[in-house]
C-alpha positions, 0 to 999 in steps of 0.5 A: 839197550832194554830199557827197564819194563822191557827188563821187568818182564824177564826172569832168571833161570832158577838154579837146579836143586840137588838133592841136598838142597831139596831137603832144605826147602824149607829152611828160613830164608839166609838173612844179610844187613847191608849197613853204614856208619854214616849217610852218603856211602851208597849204602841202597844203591849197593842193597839194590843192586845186591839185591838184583844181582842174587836175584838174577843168579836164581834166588828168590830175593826180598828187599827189605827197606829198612831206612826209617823214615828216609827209605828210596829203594822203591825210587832206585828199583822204579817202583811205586808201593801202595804200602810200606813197613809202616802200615805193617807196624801199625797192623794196616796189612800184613807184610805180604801183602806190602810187598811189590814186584820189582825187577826179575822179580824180586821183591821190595818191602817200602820203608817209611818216608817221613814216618815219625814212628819209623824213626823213633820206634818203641820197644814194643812197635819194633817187636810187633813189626818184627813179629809180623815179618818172620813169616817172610822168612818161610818165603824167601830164599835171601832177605837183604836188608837196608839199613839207615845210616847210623846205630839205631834202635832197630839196626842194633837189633838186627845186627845182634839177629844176624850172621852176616854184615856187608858194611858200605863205606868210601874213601874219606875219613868221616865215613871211615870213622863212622864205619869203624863205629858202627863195626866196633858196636856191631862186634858188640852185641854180636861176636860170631857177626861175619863183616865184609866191608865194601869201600864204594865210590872210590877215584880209584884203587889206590885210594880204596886199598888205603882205606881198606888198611886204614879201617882194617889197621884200626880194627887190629889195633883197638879190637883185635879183629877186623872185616873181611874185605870183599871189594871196591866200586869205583866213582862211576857216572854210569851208577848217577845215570842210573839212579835218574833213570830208576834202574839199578846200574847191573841192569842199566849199564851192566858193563859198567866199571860200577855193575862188575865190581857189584856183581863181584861182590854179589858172589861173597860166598858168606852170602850163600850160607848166611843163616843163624841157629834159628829164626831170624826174627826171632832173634831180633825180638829176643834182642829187643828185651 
């Protein structure tokens, strides 16, 4: 097995461009939040992992740490940044310059830990920092975006910003609940929202597709829509071995149980067209007013 510099020092094949494509080069980044309602899911392990998988598919992929003031993407991917979206907010560095190489590639902006501003930001800290990420979108193929647990001030945003959600719960019923939450108030503020839900760290699959119906069951009823749902990862020791030795599970362990149902997941085709009317982050300051 390579162990993970060895695995830093490869790069994945970028896909050939079509014509079409080519006269789409410079189209903003597609924009993905990866979210939950509560903490617990697994909700950075799949952003991650995600994030790796399109990256090794050809992309050019940012990961966006947004977990304010609890962020651990940088641990998960085995980095250690000199800089994180704090000292962007506060205008220390530019975005680009926070950025971090991380495996195959991709890219890892660091959120805030321990950061009071990052958890509780004003309106106007948000739109500074939200302005000084839009040029990101210029660079990027997929910005994927993680989200704290919950329905915070800046994921609200975020959420009425953009066209894609990939929702991460499990099996229990407090996490249900929570998801349900944060799918209701997600609908909300943004109708056209396309939502895949991923039940992750399910005992097996009976207990996955009971949770799966129960979420969709409820949507139905007290909202007349429900998410698409895009798969289940079951309980697997491999992603706990991962996580200690800092390397994502498709890397680490990619015959895994674990890593093939992410690698499935990774291929959800709304990622592939996941891009709004207009700039992203645009969007997300208009939200904020």
């Amino acid at each position: 097995m390579l162990n993970r510099f060895q695995f830093s020092r490869l790069r994945p094949r970028r896909r050939q461009s079509t014509p079409a494509q080519e006269s789409q080069a410079k189209a903003p980044a597609r924009v993905v939040c990866i979210a939950s309602g509560k903490g617990g899911t697994g909700k950075s392990v799949m952003a991650s992992n995600l994030a790796v998988a399109r990256t090794r598919m050809g992309e050019k992929v940012l990961l966006v740490d947004f977990d304010a003031g609890l962020a651990n993407a940088h641990l998960l991917l085995g980095l250690a940044p000199d800089y994180d979206l704090g000292h962007v907010m506060e205008g220390r560095v530019s975005a680009r310059d926070a950025l971090v190489e991380g495996p195959l590639g991709l890219r890892l902006l660091s959120g805030g830990v321990g950061r009071d501003a990052l958890i509780n930001p004003t309106r106007r800290e948000l739109d500074r920092l939200f302005k000084a990420l839009r040029p990101m979108e210029e660079e990027f193929d997929l910005i994927i975006i993680d989200h704290g647990a919950g329905m915070g001030y800046s994921t609200v945003a975020h959420l009425a910003a953009t066209s894609t959600l990939i929702l991460v719960t499990n099996h229990e019923v407090t996490a249900l609940s929570d998801g349900y939450a944060l799918y209701k108030r997600a609908m909300m503020v943004n109708k056209t929202l396309r939502v895949g839900l991923v039940v992750n760290r399910a005992p097996d699959e009976r207990l996955a597709q009971a949770a799966r119906e129960r979420f969709c069951a409820a949507s139905q009823r007290f909202l007349g829509l429900q998410p698409e749902f895009i798969g289940w990862v079951p309980a697997d020791p491999a992603v706990g071995h991962s996580v200690q030795s800092r390397v994502p599970a498709i890397m680490h362990a990619p015959e895994s149980p674990a890593a093939k149902a992410i690698s499935a997941i990774a291929k959800w085709t709304p990622l592939d067209h996941a891009r709004t009317t207009s700039a992203f982050y645009e969007r997300a300051r208009k939200a904020l007013r």
